[in-house]
Every structure is written in C-alpha cells, then in structure tokens.
C-alpha positions in Angstrom: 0.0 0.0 0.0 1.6 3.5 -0.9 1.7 6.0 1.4 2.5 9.4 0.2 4.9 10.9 2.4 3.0 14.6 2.8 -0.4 14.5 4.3 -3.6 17.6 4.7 -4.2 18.2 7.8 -6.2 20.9 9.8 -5.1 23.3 12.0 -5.6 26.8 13.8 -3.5 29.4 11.9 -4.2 31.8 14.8 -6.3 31.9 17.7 -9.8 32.7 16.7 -13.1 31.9 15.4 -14.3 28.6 13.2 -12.3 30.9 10.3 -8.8 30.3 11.1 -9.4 26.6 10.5 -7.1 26.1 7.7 -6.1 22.9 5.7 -2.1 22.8 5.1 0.6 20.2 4.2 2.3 18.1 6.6 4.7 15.0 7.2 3.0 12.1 6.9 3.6 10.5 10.7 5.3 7.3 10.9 4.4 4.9 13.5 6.7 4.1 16.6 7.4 1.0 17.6 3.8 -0.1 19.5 2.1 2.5 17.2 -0.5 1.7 14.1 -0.7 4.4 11.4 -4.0 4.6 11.0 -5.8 6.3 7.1 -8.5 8.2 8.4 -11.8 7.6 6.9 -13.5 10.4 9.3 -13.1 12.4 12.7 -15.2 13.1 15.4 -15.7 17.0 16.4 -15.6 17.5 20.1 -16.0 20.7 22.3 -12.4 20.6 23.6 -11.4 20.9 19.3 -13.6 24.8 19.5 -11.5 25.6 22.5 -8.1 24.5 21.5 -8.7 26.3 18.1 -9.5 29.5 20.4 -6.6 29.7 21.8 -7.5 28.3 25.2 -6.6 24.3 25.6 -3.4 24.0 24.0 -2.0 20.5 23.4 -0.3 18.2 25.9 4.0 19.1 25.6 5.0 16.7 22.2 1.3 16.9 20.8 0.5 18.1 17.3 -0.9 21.1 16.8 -3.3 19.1 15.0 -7.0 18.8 15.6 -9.1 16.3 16.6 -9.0 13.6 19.4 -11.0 10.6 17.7 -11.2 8.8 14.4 -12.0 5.5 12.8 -10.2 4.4 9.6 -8.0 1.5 8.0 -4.9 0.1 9.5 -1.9 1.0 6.8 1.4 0.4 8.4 2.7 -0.9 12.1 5.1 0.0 14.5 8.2 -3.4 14.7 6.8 -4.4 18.4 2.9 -3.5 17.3 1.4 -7.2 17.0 -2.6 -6.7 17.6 -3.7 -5.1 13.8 -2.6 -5.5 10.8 -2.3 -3.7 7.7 -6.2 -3.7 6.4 -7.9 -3.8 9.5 -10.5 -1.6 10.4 -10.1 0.2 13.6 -11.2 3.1 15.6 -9.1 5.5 18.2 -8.7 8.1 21.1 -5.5 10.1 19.9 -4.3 13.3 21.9 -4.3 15.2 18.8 -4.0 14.8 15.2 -7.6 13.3 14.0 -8.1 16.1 11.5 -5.8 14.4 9.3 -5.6 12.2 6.3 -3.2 10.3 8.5 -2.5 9.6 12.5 0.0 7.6 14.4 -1.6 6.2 17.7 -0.5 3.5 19.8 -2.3 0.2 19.4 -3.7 0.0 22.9 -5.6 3.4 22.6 -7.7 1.7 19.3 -10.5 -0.8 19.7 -12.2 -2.7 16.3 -15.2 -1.6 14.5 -17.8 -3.0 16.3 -19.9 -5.4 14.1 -23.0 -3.1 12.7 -21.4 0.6 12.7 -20.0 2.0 10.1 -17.1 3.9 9.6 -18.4 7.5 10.5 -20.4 5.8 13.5 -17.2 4.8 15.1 -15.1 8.1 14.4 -18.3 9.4 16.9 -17.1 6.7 19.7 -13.7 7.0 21.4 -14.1 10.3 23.3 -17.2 10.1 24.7 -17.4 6.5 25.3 -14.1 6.9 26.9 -14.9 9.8 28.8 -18.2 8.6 30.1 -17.0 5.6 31.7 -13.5 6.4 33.0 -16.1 9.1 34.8 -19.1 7.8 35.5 -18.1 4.3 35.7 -14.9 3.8 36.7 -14.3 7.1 39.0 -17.8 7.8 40.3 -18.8 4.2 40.5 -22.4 4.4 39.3 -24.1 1.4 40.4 -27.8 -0.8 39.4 -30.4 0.8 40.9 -29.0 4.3 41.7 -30.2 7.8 40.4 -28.1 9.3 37.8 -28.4 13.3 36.7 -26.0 14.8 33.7 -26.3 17.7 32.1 -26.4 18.5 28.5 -28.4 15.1 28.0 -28.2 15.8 23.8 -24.0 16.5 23.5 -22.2 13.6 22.8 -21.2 13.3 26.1 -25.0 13.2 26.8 -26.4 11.2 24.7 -24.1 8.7 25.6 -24.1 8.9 29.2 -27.7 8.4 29.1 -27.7 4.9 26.8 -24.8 3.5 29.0 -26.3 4.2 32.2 -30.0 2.8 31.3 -27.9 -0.5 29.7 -26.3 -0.8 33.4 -29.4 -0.6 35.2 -29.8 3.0 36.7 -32.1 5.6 37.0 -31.5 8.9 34.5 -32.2 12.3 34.7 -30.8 14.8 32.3 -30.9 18.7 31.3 -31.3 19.7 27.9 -32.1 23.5 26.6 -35.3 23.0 24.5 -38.4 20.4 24.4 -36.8 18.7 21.5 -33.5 18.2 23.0 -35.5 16.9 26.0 -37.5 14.5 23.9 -35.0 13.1 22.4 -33.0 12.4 25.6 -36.4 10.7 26.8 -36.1 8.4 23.2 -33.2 7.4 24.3 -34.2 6.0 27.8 -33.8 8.9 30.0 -36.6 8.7 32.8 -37.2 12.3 33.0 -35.6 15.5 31.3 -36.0 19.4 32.3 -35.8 21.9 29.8 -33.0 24.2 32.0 -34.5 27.4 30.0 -37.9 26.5 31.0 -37.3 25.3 34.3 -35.2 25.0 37.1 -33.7 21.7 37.7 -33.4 22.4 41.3 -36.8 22.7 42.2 -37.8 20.0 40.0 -35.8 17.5 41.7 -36.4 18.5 45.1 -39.8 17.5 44.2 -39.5 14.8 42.3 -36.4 13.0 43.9 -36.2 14.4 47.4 -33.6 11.8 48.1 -31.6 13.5 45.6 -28.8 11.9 43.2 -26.5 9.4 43.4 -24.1 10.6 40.9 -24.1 13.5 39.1 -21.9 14.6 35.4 -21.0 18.0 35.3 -19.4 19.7 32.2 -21.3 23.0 32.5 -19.3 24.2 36.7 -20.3 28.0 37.5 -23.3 28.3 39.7 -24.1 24.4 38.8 -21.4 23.6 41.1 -23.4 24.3 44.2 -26.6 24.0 42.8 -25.5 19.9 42.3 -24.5 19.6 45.6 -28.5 21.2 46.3 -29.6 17.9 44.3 -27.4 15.2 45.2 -27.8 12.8 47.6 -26.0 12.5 51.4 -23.0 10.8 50.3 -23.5 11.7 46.7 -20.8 11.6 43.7 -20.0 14.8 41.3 -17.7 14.3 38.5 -16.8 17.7 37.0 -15.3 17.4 33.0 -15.6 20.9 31.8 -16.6 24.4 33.6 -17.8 26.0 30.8 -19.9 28.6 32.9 -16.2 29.2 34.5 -15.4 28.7 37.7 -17.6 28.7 41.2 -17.6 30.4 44.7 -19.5 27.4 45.9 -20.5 26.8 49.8 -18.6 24.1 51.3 -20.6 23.3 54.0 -22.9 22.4 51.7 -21.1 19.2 50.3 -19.7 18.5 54.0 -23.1 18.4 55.7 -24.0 15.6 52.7 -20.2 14.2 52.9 -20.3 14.1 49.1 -17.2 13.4 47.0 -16.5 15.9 44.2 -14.2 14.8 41.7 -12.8 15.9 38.3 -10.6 15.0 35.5 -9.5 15.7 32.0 -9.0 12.6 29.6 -6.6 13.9 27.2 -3.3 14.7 28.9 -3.6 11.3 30.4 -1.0 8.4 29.5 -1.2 6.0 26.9 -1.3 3.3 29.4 -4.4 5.0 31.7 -6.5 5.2 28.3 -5.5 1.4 27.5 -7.0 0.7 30.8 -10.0 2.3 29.7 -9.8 0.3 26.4 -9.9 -2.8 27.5 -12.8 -2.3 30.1 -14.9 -1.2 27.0 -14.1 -3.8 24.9 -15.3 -5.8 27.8 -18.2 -4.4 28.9 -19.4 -2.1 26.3 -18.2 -3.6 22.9 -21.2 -6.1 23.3 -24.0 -3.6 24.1 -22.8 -1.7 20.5 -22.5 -5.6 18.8 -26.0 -6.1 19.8 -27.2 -2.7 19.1 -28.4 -1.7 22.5 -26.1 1.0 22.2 -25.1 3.6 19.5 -23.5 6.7 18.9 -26.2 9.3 18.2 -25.3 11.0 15.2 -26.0 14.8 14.2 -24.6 15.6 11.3 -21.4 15.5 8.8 -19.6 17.5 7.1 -16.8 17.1 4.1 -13.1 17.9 5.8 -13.3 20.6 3.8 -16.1 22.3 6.3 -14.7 22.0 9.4 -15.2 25.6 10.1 -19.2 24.9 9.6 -18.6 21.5 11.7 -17.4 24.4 14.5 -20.3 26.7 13.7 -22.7 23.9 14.4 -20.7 22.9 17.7 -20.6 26.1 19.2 -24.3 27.4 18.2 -25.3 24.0 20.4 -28.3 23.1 18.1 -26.8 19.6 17.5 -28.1 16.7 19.2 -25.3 13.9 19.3 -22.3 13.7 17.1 -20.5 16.2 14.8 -18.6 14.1 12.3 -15.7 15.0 9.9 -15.2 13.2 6.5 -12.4 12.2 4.2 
C-alpha cells in the first residue's frame, strides 16, 4: 500500500473563530514501535477541538498542533513491536491530537475494532465520549444498578451517551437539555425524565420529584451548577466535574460537608497512553457487546466534508446539534 509521504491536515493558523481553521501540508507521521498508522476515513468534532482552536486548551508538551482527538479508519502500516492489527484492519481511536488528518500515528492499545453493525463514521463518533463517560461515571464515580443518575447537557455527545450506557447498566437517568426537542429526544433514548434548563429549574424539579436527591451526578457546564449539584445530590452523593464551561464557582462548602459528598474531576486527554489502555480494554469488555448487539449507538448529528470544518465548529458552538458532529475524508 503507498503512502504518500506529505499529508492535509487541519489546523488553527491563529487563535480565533471557526475561520482560522485552515487545511495545510504536513509530514506524513510514521508509526513508533507499539504505534498503528491509521488512514482516516472520518473524525469526530468534540467541544475541547472549538476551544483549543480558540486559543484556550493547548495540546499536551510533544502533541501536534493538529486537531481532533478521535477517528476511525484502515490500519496501513505498524510500529516493529505493534502485533494486535494489521495492515487492512478496520479500527477506531482516542488520539491526543491529530484526528483532523488524512493520517495519525496512535498506539495500538488506545484503538478498539469496528464494532460489528457501525460504520465507519459511527465509530469516528465513539472514542471520546465512550471513553470519557466511563473512565467518569463508571470507573471514578462508581455508578451502580439501581442508583439515580443526573448529567447535564443530556443531547451533546457526552449526553447522549451517558444516558444509553447508564440505562444499559441498570440506573435511573435524569438529564438537562435546553429545549423540548433536545428533552425529547433524551427521553427516546431512555432517560426517565428531562427538564428543559430554559424553561425550568432543575433544582426545584428534583427537590420535588427526587427528594432523596442523586446518586451521581456529570457536570461539564461548573459555575453556579457547582453548588446548585450539591442542592440535588444525595448524602454521600458523587459529582464528577469534566468541563466548567460557565467558569469557575464560589460554591458553599458546607454544603457538600453536611451531605459528605465526593466531588471529583478529571480531563482525559493529557492522560498516559497506558491509563486510556486501561480504559480500552474495560470497553471492549463491557461495552463492545451492548454496540455488537445494538443496544447502544453513537447518536449522530450531522457530517460534514473535511473541507467544512469551520461549519462542523459553527454547528458545535451554536449547540443546536443533538449527538455527534462528524468530519469526513
């Protein structure tokens, strides 16, 4: 298979707007010894991609100052110690950087197969949020069967995802969403109940509704929702904070030690190749079958052509999309 040694790929030229997207030449990457080089067939758009292009999440020290942190494509060269794919295989991956490319270099741990029944641009929609929502909700805030589960912004990726794994494990789901459509369609996808945050406020709903309050909460949105959570969750409650994109809080402490709640955060991408491997694994174990049996899917918005990545970033940040923003190639 030839593989032309100069690439396109898609950077910020400057800090700014969906505009300074811009589509320049670079070195084709070669894999490293435990590294696939992966052709990319398409790339998933993600919040953190609008902010680095911004100017305000730069990439992790050695990280290209290309876009894009997930992608599903063929397998066209491997590292001398790689041994799980081979050339030809059909794969999908979390990458630090780089997805907005015709080609990325990724180690083999960090990319999973195509699971049976998804195609190619339904898989470039998995990795981040699949590996996001679990590391978080599964793995550090230990969601159980039978618990109450709130997250906010039930029709991002994120969302929308949160929502399908947490109904396949058994729990109870509330989400917020900004309109009635957003809201219906986190219903349709098993949520038990979901409040339009423009209409109403979540707060008083639940105090009605769940006076118990929540078991574990996911937080991307931080500002005042930091202390309103801590109103809703339950004594001994879990918050898992992602993103502050309301900035940050001058929450009441004695507020979360009168409930002895746990409040936790972390960011996925400056993690290790060997913590997201981790990750891997427990989705091919306990997710992979959900998506083989179609109980779970990526909910997809819309694509658009590599070419349009600046109107893939216009739909992103006007937050009128309800699951997945997908690049092609």
């Amino acid at each position: 298979m030839s593989i032309e040694p100069m690439m396109r790929a898609i950077i910020a030229s400057a800090p700014g707007g969906p505009d300074v997207l811009t589509i320049e030449e670079h070195p084709t990457p070669a894999p490293g010894p435990t590294e696939i080089l992966i052709e990319v067939a398409a790339a998933g758009v993600n919040r953190p991609d609008c902010i680095q292009r911004a100017g305000h999440y730069p990439p992790p020290p050695g990280v290209t100052p290309i876009l894009g942190l997930e992608c599903a494509g063929e397998v066209v060269a491997v590292g001398r110690e790689a041994s799980r794919y081979k050339v030809g295989d059909m794969v999908m991956a979390l990458v630090p950087g780089g997805a907005y490319a015709e080609y990325v270099a990724v180690d083999e741990t960090n990319a999973l197969p195509i699971p049976g029944g998804l195609s190619l641009v339904e898989a470039a929609a998995v990795p981040e949020t699949f590996f996001t929502v679990w590391s978080n909700v599964f793995d550090r805030a230990r969601l159980r069967p039978g618990e109450w589960f709130l997250v906010h912004g039930g029709s991002s990726g994120i969302g929308t995802t949160a929502i399908q794994l947490a109904k396949a494990f058994g729990t109870n789901v509330v989400t917020t969403a900004g309109s009635d459509a957003k809201c219906k369609a986190c219903t349709n996808l098993g949520a038990d109940r979901a409040i339009n945050y423009n209409t109403h406020d979540f707060v008083s709903v639940l105090k009605e509704s769940n006076p118990d309050g929540m078991d574990v909460i996911l937080d991307m949105v931080g500002g005042d929702y930091v202390e309103r959570n801590w109103n809703v969750a339950a004594e001994e409650g879990r918050i898992v904070q992602i993103a502050t994109l309301n900035g940050p809080s001058e929450a009441n402490f004695a507020k979360l030690m009168r409930k002895r709640l746990t409040h936790t955060g972390s960011t996925l991408r400056p993690r290790d190749v060997a913590f997201k491997a981790t990750i891997a694994e427990q989705l091919e174990t306990c997710v992979w079958p959900l998506l083989e049996e179609g109980r779970v899917r990526p909910v997809m918005d819309k694509t658009f052509p590599f070419e349009e990545a600046a109107k893939a970033h216009r739909r992103m940040e006007g937050s009128g999309h309800i699951g997945k923003i997908v690049l092609t190639l």
